[in-house]
C-alpha positions in Angstrom: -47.8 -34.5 -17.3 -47.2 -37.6 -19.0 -45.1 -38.7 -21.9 -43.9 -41.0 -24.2 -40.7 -41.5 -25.7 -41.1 -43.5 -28.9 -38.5 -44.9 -31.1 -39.0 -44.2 -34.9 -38.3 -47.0 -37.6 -39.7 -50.2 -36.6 -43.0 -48.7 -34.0 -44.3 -45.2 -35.7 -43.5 -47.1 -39.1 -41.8 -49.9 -41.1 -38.5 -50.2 -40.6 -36.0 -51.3 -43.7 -33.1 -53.3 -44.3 -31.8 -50.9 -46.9 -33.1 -47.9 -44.5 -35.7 -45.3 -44.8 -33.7 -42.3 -46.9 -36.8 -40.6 -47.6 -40.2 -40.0 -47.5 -41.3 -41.9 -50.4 -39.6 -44.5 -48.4 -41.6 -43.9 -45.4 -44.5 -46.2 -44.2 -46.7 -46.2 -41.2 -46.9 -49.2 -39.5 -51.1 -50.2 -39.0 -52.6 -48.6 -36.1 -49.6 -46.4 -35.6 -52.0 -43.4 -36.2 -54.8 -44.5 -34.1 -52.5 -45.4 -30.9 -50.6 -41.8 -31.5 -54.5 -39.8 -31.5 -55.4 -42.1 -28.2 -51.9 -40.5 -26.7 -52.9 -37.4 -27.5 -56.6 -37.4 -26.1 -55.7 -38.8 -23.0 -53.3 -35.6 -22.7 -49.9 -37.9 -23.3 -46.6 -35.7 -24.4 -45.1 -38.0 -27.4 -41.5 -37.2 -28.2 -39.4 -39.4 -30.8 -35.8 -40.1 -29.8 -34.4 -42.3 -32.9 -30.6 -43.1 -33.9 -30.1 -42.2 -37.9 -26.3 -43.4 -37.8 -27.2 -43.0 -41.8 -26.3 -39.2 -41.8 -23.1 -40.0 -40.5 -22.7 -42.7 -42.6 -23.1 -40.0 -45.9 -26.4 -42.0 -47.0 -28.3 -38.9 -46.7 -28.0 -35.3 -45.5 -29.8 -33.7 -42.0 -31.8 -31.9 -43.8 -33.3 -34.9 -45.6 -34.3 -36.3 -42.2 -35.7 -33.1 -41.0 -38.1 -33.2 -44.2 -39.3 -36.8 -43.2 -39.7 -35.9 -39.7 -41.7 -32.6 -40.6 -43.9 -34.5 -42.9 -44.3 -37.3 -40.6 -45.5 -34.8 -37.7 -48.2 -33.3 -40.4 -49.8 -36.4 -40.8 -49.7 -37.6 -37.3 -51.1 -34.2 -37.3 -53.8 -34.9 -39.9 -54.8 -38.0 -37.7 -55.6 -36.1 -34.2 -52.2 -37.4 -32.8 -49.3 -34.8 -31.5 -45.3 -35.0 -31.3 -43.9 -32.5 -29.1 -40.7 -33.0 -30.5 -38.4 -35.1 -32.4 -34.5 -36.4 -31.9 -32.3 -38.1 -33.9 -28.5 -39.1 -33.1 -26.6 -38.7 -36.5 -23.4 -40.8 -35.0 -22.3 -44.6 -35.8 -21.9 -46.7 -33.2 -18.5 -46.2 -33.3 -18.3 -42.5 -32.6 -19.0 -43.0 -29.3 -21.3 -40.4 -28.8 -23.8 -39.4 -25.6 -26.7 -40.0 -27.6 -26.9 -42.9 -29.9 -29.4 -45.5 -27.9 -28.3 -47.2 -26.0 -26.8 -44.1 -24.7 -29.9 -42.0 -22.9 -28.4 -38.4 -24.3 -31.3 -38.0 -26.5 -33.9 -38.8 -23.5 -32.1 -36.9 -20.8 -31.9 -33.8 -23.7 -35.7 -34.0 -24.3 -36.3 -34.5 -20.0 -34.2 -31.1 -19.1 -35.9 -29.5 -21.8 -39.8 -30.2 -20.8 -39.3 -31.1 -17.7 -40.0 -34.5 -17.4 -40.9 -37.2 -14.9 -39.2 -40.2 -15.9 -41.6 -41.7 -13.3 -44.4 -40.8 -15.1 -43.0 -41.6 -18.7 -42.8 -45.0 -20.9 -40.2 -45.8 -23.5 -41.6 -47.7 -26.7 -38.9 -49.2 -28.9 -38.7 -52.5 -31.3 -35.1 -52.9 -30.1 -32.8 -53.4 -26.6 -31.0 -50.7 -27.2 -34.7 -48.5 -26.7 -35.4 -50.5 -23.7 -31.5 -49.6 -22.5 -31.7 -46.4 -22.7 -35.3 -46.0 -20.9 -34.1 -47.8 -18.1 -31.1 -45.9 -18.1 -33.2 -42.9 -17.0 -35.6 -44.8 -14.9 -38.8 -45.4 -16.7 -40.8 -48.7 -18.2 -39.9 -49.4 -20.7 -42.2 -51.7 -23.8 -40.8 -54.0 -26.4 -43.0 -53.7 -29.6 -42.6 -57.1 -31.5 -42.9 -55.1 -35.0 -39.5 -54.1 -36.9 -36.5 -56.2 -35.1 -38.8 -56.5 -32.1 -39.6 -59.8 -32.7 -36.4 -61.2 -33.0 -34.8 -59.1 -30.3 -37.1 -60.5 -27.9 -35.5 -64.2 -28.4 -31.7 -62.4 -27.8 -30.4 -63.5 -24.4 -29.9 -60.0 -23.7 -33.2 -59.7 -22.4 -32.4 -60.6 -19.8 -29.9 -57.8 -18.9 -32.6 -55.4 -20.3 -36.1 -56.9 -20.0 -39.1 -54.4 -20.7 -41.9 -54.1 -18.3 -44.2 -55.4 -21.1 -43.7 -57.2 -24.9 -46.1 -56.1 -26.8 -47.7 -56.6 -30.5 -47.4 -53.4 -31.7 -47.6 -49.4 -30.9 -51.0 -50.0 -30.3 -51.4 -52.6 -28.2 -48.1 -50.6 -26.3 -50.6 -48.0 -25.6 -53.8 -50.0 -24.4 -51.3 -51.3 -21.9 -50.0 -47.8 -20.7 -53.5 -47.3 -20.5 -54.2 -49.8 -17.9 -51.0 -49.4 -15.9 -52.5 -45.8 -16.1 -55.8 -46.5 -15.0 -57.2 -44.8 -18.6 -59.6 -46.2 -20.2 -59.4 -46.6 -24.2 -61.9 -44.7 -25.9 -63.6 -47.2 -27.5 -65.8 -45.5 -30.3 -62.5 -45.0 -31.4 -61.7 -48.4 -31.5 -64.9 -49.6 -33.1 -64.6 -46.7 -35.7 -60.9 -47.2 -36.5 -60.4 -50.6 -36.5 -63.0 -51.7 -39.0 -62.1 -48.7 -40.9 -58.9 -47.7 -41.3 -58.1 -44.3 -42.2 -56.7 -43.4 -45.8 -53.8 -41.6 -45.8 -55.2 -38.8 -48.2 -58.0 -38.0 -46.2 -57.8 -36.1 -42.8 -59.1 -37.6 -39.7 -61.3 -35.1 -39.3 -63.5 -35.8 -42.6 -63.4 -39.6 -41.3 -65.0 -38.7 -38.0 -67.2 -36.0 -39.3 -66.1 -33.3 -37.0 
Protein backbone atom coordinates (compact mmCIF):
# COMPACT_ATOMS: atom_id res chain seq x y z
CA UNK A 1 0.00 0.00 0.00
CA UNK A 2 0.99 3.47 -0.13
CA UNK A 3 1.86 6.05 2.38
CA UNK A 4 2.84 9.26 3.27
CA UNK A 5 5.05 10.50 5.94
CA UNK A 6 4.13 14.04 6.65
CA UNK A 7 5.91 16.46 8.82
CA UNK A 8 3.58 18.39 11.41
CA UNK A 9 4.15 22.25 12.05
CA UNK A 10 4.75 24.09 9.02
CA UNK A 11 2.56 21.40 6.22
CA UNK A 12 -0.62 19.91 8.33
CA UNK A 13 -0.70 23.49 9.98
CA UNK A 14 0.97 26.83 10.87
CA UNK A 15 4.09 26.61 12.24
CA UNK A 16 5.19 29.31 15.16
CA UNK A 17 8.10 31.11 16.19
CA UNK A 18 7.07 30.93 19.85
CA UNK A 19 5.91 27.14 19.02
CA UNK A 20 2.61 25.47 19.07
CA UNK A 21 2.12 24.45 23.12
CA UNK A 22 -1.44 23.74 22.60
CA UNK A 23 -4.32 23.34 20.88
CA UNK A 24 -5.67 26.73 21.15
CA UNK A 25 -2.38 27.32 19.50
CA UNK A 26 -3.04 25.04 16.67
CA UNK A 27 -3.96 26.15 13.12
CA UNK A 28 -4.55 24.33 9.94
CA UNK A 29 -2.72 25.53 7.22
CA UNK A 30 -5.50 26.10 3.94
CA UNK A 31 -6.19 23.11 2.07
CA UNK A 32 -4.46 20.94 4.55
CA UNK A 33 -7.82 19.17 5.05
CA UNK A 34 -8.84 18.75 1.60
CA UNK A 35 -5.21 17.28 0.47
CA UNK A 36 -5.36 14.85 3.71
CA UNK A 37 -9.35 13.44 2.50
CA UNK A 38 -7.74 13.15 -1.37
CA UNK A 39 -4.93 10.84 0.55
CA UNK A 40 -7.28 9.02 2.07
CA UNK A 41 -9.70 8.22 -0.98
CA UNK A 42 -7.14 7.32 -3.17
CA UNK A 43 -6.36 4.60 -0.34
CA UNK A 44 -2.90 6.53 0.86
CA UNK A 45 -1.58 5.44 4.55
CA UNK A 46 -0.68 9.06 6.15
CA UNK A 47 1.60 8.83 9.20
CA UNK A 48 3.13 12.04 10.98
CA UNK A 49 6.70 11.81 12.10
CA UNK A 50 7.41 15.42 13.71
CA UNK A 51 10.46 16.51 16.13
CA UNK A 52 8.78 18.40 19.48
CA UNK A 53 12.44 19.12 20.99
CA UNK A 54 9.90 21.44 23.22
CA UNK A 55 9.11 18.49 25.68
CA UNK A 56 12.56 18.10 26.31
CA UNK A 57 13.03 21.51 26.49
CA UNK A 58 10.25 21.60 29.69
CA UNK A 59 7.90 23.98 27.56
CA UNK A 60 5.24 21.56 27.79
CA UNK A 61 4.53 17.91 29.01
CA UNK A 62 3.97 14.57 26.54
CA UNK A 63 0.84 14.42 27.52
CA UNK A 64 0.10 17.92 26.23
CA UNK A 65 1.20 16.89 22.73
CA UNK A 66 -0.67 13.69 22.83
CA UNK A 67 -3.91 15.95 23.38
CA UNK A 68 -3.06 18.08 20.23
CA UNK A 69 -2.32 15.19 18.22
CA UNK A 70 -5.66 13.33 19.35
CA UNK A 71 -7.65 16.34 18.58
CA UNK A 72 -5.84 17.02 15.45
CA UNK A 73 -6.59 13.30 14.18
CA UNK A 74 -10.53 13.95 15.13
CA UNK A 75 -10.83 16.72 12.84
CA UNK A 76 -8.72 15.31 10.03
CA UNK A 77 -11.28 12.86 10.97
CA UNK A 78 -14.26 15.09 10.73
CA UNK A 79 -12.94 16.06 7.14
CA UNK A 80 -12.86 12.50 5.44
CA UNK A 81 -9.01 12.38 5.83
CA UNK A 82 -7.10 9.43 8.05
CA UNK A 83 -3.69 9.34 10.07
CA UNK A 84 -2.62 5.93 10.71
CA UNK A 85 -0.39 7.09 13.28
CA UNK A 86 1.49 9.78 14.76
CA UNK A 87 5.42 10.27 15.99
CA UNK A 88 7.04 12.79 17.73
CA UNK A 89 10.88 12.90 18.86
CA UNK A 90 10.83 14.68 22.33
CA UNK A 91 14.95 15.19 22.18
CA UNK A 92 16.97 18.61 21.42
CA UNK A 93 19.25 18.52 18.91
CA UNK A 94 21.80 18.02 21.21
CA UNK A 95 20.80 14.72 22.71
CA UNK A 96 21.74 13.02 19.98
CA UNK A 97 19.04 10.80 19.67
CA UNK A 98 17.97 8.08 16.69
CA UNK A 99 14.98 9.96 15.95
CA UNK A 100 15.06 13.68 15.84
CA UNK A 101 14.85 14.48 11.81
CA UNK A 102 17.30 14.54 10.39
CA UNK A 103 17.78 11.23 11.92
CA UNK A 104 15.19 8.54 10.10
CA UNK A 105 14.43 6.66 13.66
CA UNK A 106 10.90 7.92 13.63
CA UNK A 107 10.37 6.74 9.79
CA UNK A 108 12.20 3.42 10.12
CA UNK A 109 9.97 2.94 13.59
CA UNK A 110 6.65 3.57 11.69
CA UNK A 111 8.14 1.27 8.35
CA UNK A 112 8.90 -1.98 10.68
CA UNK A 113 5.79 -1.42 12.23
CA UNK A 114 3.28 -1.36 9.03
CA UNK A 115 5.43 -2.69 6.84
CA UNK A 116 6.26 -0.25 4.59
CA UNK A 117 7.68 0.22 1.14
CA UNK A 118 9.89 3.08 1.16
CA UNK A 119 9.60 2.62 -2.60
CA UNK A 120 6.18 3.21 -2.67
CA UNK A 121 6.09 6.11 0.07
CA UNK A 122 6.72 10.16 -0.18
CA UNK A 123 8.08 12.31 2.55
CA UNK A 124 6.41 15.89 2.84
CA UNK A 125 8.15 18.34 5.08
CA UNK A 126 8.71 22.41 5.06
CA UNK A 127 12.29 21.78 6.16
CA UNK A 128 15.84 19.84 5.00
CA UNK A 129 15.97 17.99 7.81
CA UNK A 130 12.29 16.22 6.48
CA UNK A 131 13.73 15.79 3.11
CA UNK A 132 17.11 14.18 5.11
CA UNK A 133 15.56 11.84 6.68
CA UNK A 134 13.25 10.58 3.70
CA UNK A 135 16.14 10.03 1.68
CA UNK A 136 17.79 8.53 4.29
CA UNK A 137 15.36 5.58 3.95
CA UNK A 138 15.00 5.81 0.28
CA UNK A 139 11.90 7.54 -0.69
CA UNK A 140 10.97 11.11 -2.64
CA UNK A 141 10.99 13.22 -0.85
CA UNK A 142 8.64 17.05 -1.39
CA UNK A 143 9.64 20.43 -0.04
CA UNK A 144 6.38 22.38 0.89
CA UNK A 145 7.30 26.16 0.61
CA UNK A 146 4.74 26.93 3.67
CA UNK A 147 6.27 27.27 7.35
CA UNK A 148 10.32 27.60 6.86
CA UNK A 149 9.87 25.99 3.43
CA UNK A 150 10.31 28.89 1.67
CA UNK A 151 13.38 30.03 3.01
CA UNK A 152 14.92 26.62 3.34
CA UNK A 153 14.60 26.22 -0.28
CA UNK A 154 17.16 29.34 -0.92
CA UNK A 155 19.87 27.39 1.82
CA UNK A 156 22.78 25.92 -0.13
CA UNK A 157 22.05 22.85 1.52
CA UNK A 158 19.80 21.90 -1.16
CA UNK A 159 21.83 20.91 -2.76
CA UNK A 160 23.20 18.05 -0.49
CA UNK A 161 19.42 17.27 0.04
CA UNK A 162 17.37 18.34 -2.92
CA UNK A 163 13.56 17.00 -2.95
CA UNK A 164 12.21 15.31 -5.90
CA UNK A 165 9.65 18.24 -6.06
CA UNK A 166 9.19 22.07 -4.33
CA UNK A 167 5.95 22.51 -3.93
CA UNK A 168 3.29 25.37 -2.78
CA UNK A 169 1.83 23.67 -0.19
CA UNK A 170 0.34 20.16 1.17
CA UNK A 171 -1.90 20.31 -1.42
CA UNK A 172 -0.28 20.99 -4.32
CA UNK A 173 2.41 18.14 -2.62
CA UNK A 174 -0.41 15.79 -3.24
CA UNK A 175 -1.71 16.68 -6.84
CA UNK A 176 1.87 15.95 -7.68
CA UNK A 177 2.08 12.42 -5.88
CA UNK A 178 -0.88 12.02 -7.76
CA UNK A 179 0.58 12.33 -11.06
CA UNK A 180 3.87 10.61 -10.35
CA UNK A 181 1.12 8.04 -9.26
CA UNK A 182 -0.78 7.99 -12.20
CA UNK A 183 -4.13 9.10 -9.87
CA UNK A 184 -6.22 11.26 -10.95
CA UNK A 185 -7.60 14.17 -8.43
CA UNK A 186 -11.04 13.96 -7.86
CA UNK A 187 -12.13 16.94 -9.06
CA UNK A 188 -15.75 17.54 -7.72
CA UNK A 189 -13.72 17.72 -4.80
CA UNK A 190 -11.79 20.38 -6.07
CA UNK A 191 -14.54 22.42 -7.47
CA UNK A 192 -16.57 21.83 -4.17
CA UNK A 193 -13.68 22.65 -1.80
CA UNK A 194 -11.93 25.21 -3.29
CA UNK A 195 -14.65 27.70 -3.69
CA UNK A 196 -15.93 26.66 -0.43
CA UNK A 197 -13.92 25.96 2.14
CA UNK A 198 -14.97 23.93 4.97
CA UNK A 199 -15.71 25.49 8.51
CA UNK A 200 -14.08 24.06 11.07
CA UNK A 201 -17.33 23.52 13.23
CA UNK A 202 -19.12 21.75 10.72
CA UNK A 203 -18.23 18.09 9.64
CA UNK A 204 -17.41 17.28 6.22
CA UNK A 205 -20.06 15.23 5.93
CA UNK A 206 -22.94 17.93 6.34
CA UNK A 207 -20.81 19.99 3.67
CA UNK A 208 -21.07 17.26 1.08
CA UNK A 209 -24.47 16.11 2.04
CA UNK A 210 -23.74 12.56 2.59
Amino acid sequence: MRSVFLDRDGVINENSNDHVKSWEEFTFLPGSLLALRWLRMAGFRVFVVTNQAIIGRGLVSSQTIEDIHHRMRTQIELYGGSIAAVRYCPHDHHDSCACRKPQPGMLIDLMQEWQINPVRSYMVGDALTDIAAGHAIGCPAVLVQTGRGAEQAELPELEAHRPEHIAMNLLDAVRWIFCREGLTVPRIEYDMFAHKPLSLNQPAAANLGI
